[in-house]
VEXTOR-622494 format. One record per residue (C-alpha): x, y, z. Coordinates in steps of 0.25 Angstrom, whole numbers, plus 5000, padded with zeros to 4 digits. Layout:
% VEXTOR-622494
    xx    yy    zz
     X     Y     Z
...
***
This chain:
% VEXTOR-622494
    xx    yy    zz
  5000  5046  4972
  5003  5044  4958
  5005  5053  4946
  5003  5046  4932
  5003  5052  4916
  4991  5056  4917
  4989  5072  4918
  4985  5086  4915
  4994  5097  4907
  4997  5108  4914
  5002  5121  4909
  5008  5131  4916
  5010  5146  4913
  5015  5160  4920
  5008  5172  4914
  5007  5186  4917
  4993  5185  4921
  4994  5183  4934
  4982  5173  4935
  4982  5159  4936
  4976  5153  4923
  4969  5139  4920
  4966  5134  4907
  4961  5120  4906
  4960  5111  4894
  4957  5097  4898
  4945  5093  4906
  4938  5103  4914
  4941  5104  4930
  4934  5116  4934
  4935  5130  4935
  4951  5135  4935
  4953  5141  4947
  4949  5128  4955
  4959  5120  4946
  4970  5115  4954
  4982  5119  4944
  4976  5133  4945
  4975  5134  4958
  4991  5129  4959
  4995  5138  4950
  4989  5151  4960
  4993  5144  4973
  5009  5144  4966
  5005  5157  4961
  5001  5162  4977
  5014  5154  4984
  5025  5159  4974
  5018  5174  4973
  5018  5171  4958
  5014  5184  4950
  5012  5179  4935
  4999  5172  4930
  4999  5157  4929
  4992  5150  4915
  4989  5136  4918
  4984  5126  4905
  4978  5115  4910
  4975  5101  4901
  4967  5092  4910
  4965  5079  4910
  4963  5074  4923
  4950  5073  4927
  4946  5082  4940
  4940  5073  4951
  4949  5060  4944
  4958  5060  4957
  4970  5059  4948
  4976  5072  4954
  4972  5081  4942
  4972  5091  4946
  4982  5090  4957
  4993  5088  4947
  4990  5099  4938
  4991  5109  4950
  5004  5103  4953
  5008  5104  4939
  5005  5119  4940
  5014  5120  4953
  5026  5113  4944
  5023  5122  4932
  5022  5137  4940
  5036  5130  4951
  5042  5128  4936
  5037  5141  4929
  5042  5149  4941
  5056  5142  4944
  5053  5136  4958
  5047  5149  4964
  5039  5139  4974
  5048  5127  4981
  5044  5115  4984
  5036  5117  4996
  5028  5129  4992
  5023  5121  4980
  5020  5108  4988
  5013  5116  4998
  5005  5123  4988
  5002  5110  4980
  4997  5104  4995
  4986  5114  4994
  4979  5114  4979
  4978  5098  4983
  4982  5085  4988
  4988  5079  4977
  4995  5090  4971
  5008  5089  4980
  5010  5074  4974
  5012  5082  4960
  5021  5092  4964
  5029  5079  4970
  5041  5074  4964
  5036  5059  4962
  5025  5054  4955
  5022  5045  4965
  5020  5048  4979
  5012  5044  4994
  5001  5055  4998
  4998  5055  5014
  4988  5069  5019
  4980  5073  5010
  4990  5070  4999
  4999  5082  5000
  5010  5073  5009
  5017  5064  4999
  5027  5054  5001
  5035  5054  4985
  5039  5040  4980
  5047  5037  4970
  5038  5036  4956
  5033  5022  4954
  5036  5013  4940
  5024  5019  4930
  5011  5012  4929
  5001  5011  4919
  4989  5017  4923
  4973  5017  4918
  4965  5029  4924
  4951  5029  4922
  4945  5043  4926
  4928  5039  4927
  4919  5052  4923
  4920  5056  4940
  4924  5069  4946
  4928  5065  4960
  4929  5076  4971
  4941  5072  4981
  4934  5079  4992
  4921  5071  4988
  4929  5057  4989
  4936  5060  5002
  4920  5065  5007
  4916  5051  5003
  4929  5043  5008
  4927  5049  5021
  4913  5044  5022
  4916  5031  5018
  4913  5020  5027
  4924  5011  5018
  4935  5020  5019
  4944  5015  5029
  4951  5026  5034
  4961  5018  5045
  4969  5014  5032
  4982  5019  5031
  4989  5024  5018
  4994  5011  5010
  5009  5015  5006
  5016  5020  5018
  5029  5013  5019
  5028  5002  5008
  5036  5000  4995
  5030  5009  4982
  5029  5001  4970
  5017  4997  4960
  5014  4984  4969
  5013  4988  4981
  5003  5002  4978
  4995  4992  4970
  4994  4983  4981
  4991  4994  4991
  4983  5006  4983
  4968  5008  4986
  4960  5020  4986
  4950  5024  4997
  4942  5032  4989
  4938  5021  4980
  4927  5017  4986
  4921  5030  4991
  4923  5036  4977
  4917  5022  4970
  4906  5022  4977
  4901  5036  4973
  4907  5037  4958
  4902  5024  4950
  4911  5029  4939
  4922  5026  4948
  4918  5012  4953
  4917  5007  4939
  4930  5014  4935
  4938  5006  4946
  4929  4992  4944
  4933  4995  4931
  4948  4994  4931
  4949  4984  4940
  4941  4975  4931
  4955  4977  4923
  4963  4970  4936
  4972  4981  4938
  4983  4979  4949
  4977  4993  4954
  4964  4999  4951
  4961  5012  4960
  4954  5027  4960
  4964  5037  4960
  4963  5046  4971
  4950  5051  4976
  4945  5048  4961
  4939  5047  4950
  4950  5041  4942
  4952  5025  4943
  4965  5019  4937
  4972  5005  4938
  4989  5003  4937
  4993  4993  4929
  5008  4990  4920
  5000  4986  4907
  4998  4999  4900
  4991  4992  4888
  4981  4985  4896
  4978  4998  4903
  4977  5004  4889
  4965  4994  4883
  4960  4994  4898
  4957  5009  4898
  4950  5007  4883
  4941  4997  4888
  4938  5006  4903
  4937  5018  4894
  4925  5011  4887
  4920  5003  4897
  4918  5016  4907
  4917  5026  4898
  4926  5037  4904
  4942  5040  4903
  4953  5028  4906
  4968  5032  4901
  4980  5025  4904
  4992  5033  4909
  5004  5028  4918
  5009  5032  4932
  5020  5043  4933
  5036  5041  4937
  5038  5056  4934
  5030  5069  4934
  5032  5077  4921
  5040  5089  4922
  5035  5103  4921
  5038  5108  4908
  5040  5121  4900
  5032  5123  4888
***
């Protein structure tokens, strides 16, 4: 798993209320009491028997259904903003195992590295030391992908091969050897039933990328290269030869801290 500059904004407020408050300003995800960030903020809420009310603004810019861990990160962002707001009043543990339970990928934002190996489901992470930044095209085809749907699918796929073991354990972690080791099960499964997704992925690897894969269970596709101007004029010419969103961004060494405002 890797975080890279390419986020939400997440404010987070204690009221008098005593009511957790969504308000979302970027892209529509739903209704708000099904969002992940609010359902964070009323999980810290029942753990640290927190009395006052929690305002949450929300700028979205990740699509839901991208598998680019949207949604994830912004309920983890809400976990650092209310153990912030509230001095620590949670410890580690508590936070971690309430990130465990709103999802699978929200412990990996709650960890100190912005690089780490996922075993389970997810939620057991081995942290390893931030990798060099990368460049980084995403294209994000017009796909809503349900995770429970592509694991549906991927389970009924006669070309999964399940017998595979996970591709890291116990070798060296630099660029080279992920490139020459990173595929992504769900590929074909997912290609197969989302056309959108197959031509965004013939697409970039018609570019020769050294590394061209779905993120996650998908939608989102994206190559890692070191030329930050070719990727630039790359996502122009994707952008108007698909017709949907391509935006460069660059993989993360360090997490932003929370701040006051």
């Amino acid at each position: 798993m890797q975080a890279i500059d390419f986020s939400d904004v997440v404010l987070v407020e204690l009221d008098n209320s005593g009511q957790v408050k969504l308000e979302n300003r970027g892209i529509r995800v739903g209704p708000a009491n099904e969002n992940l960030a609010h359902r964070a903020a009323c999980a810290y809420r029942k753990a640290a028997g927190l009395k006052m009310g929690v305002n949450i603004r929300l700028t979205k810019n990740i699509p839901a259904g991208a598998g680019l861990g949207g949604g994830s990160s912004d309920a983890a962002a809400v976990l650092r903003a209310l153990d912030h707001l509230t001095e620590g009043l949670l410890g580690t543990e508590a936070l971690g195992q309430i990130a465990s339970e709103l999802g699978s990928d929200v412990p990996f934002f709650l960890c100190n590295s912005t690089t780490a190996l996922a075993y389970g489901r997810g939620e057991m992470l081995k942290v390893v030391k931030p990798l060099p930044a990368q460049t980084v095209l995403l294209v994000l085809p017009p796909v809503h992908m349900s995770t429970a749907k592509a694991y549906e699918m991927l389970g009924r796929s006669s070309n999964h091969d399940r017998s595979r073991e996970p591709g890291m354990r116990g070798t060296r972690m630099d660029w080279d050897t992920i490139i020459s080791l990173a595929h992504n099960d769900f590929e074909i499964v997912t290609s197969d039933f989302y056309p959108h997704v197959q031509q965004s992925l013939t697409a970039l690897r018609q570019k020769e990328y050294p590394l061209v894969l779905l993120s996650g269970s998908g939608a989102a596709c994206f190559a890692i290269t070191n030329n930050d101007l070719g990727a630039e004029a790359d996502a122009r010419d994707l952008k108007e030869q698909l017709g949907w969103f391509c935006v460069v961004t660059r993989t993360l060494e360090s997490y932003p801290q929370v701040t006051l405002v």
